[in-house]
C-alpha positions as a Markdown table, in Angstrom:
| # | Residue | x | y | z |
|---|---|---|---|---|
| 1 | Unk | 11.5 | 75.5 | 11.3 |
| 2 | Unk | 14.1 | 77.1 | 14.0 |
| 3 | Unk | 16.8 | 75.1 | 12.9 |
| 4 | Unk | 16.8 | 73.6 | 8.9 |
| 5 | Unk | 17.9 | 69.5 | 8.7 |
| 6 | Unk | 19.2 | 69.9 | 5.3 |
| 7 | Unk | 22.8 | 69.0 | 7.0 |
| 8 | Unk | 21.4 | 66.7 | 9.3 |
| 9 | Unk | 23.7 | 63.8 | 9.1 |
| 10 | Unk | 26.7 | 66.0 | 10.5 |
| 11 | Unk | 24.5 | 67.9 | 13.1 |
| 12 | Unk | 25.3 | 67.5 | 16.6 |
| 13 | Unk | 22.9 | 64.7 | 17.3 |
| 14 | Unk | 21.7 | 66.8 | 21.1 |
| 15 | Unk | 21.0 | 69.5 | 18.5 |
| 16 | Unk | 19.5 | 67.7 | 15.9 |
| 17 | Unk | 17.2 | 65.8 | 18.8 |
| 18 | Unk | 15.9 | 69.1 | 19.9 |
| 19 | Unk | 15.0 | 70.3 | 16.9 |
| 20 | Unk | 13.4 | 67.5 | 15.6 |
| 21 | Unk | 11.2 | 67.1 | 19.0 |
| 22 | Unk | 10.5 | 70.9 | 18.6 |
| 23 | Unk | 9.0 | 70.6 | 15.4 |
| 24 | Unk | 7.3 | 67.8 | 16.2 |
| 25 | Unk | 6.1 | 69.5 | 18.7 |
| 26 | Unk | 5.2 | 72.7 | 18.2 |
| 27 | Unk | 3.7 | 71.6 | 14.4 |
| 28 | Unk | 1.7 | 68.4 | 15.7 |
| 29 | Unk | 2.9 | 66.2 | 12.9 |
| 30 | Unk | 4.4 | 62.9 | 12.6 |
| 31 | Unk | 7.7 | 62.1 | 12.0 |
| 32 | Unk | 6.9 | 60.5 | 9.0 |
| 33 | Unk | 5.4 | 64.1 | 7.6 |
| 34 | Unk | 8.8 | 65.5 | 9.0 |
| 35 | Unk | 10.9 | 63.9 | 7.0 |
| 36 | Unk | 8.8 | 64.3 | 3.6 |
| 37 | Unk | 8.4 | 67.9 | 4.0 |
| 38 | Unk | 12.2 | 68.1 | 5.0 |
| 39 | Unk | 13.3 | 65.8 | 2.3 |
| 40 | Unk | 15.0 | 63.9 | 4.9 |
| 41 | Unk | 15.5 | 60.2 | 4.8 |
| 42 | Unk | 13.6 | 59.1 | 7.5 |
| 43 | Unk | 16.0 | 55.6 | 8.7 |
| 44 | Unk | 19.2 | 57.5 | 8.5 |
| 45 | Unk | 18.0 | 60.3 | 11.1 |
| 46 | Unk | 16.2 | 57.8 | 13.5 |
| 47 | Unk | 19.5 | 55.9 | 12.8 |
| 48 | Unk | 22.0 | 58.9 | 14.3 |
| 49 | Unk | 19.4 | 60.2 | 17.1 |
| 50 | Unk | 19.4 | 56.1 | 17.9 |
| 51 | Unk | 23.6 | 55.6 | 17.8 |
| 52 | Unk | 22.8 | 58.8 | 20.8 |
| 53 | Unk | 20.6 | 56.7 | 22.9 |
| 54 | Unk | 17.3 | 57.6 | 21.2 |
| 55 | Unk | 14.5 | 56.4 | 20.1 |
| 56 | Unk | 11.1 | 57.5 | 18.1 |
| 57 | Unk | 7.5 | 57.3 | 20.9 |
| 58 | Unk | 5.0 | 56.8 | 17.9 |
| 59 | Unk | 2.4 | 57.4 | 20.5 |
| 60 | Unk | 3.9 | 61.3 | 22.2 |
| 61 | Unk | 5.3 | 61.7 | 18.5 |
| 62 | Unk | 9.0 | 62.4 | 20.0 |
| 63 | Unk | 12.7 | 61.1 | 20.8 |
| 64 | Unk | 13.3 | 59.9 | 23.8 |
């Protein structure tokens, strides 16, 4: 992973959305699998990417 999301709750939340989508991405997983193998609660980053204007695509696995 380019950019680690151990300190994801005071990331940048442009920054944070990239590099979530990358991963996503680029590794074909869900965000579900994310956020297990990142140890990342999963409703507190969907929570600051959706205070940004974002929201999870289950179906193109990404933000938007």
């Amino acid at each position: 992973m380019a950019v680690p999301l151990t300190h994801y709750e005071s990331m940048d939340p442009f920054i944070l959305l990239s590099a979530v989508n990358m991963v996503l991405r680029d590794e074909g997983i869900t965000l579900e699998e994310l956020c297990q193998r990142e140890e990342v609660d999963k409703a507190l980053l969907s929570k600051k990417l959706e205070a940004a204007g974002f929201t999870y695509d289950s179906t193109q696995r990404q933000f938007k």
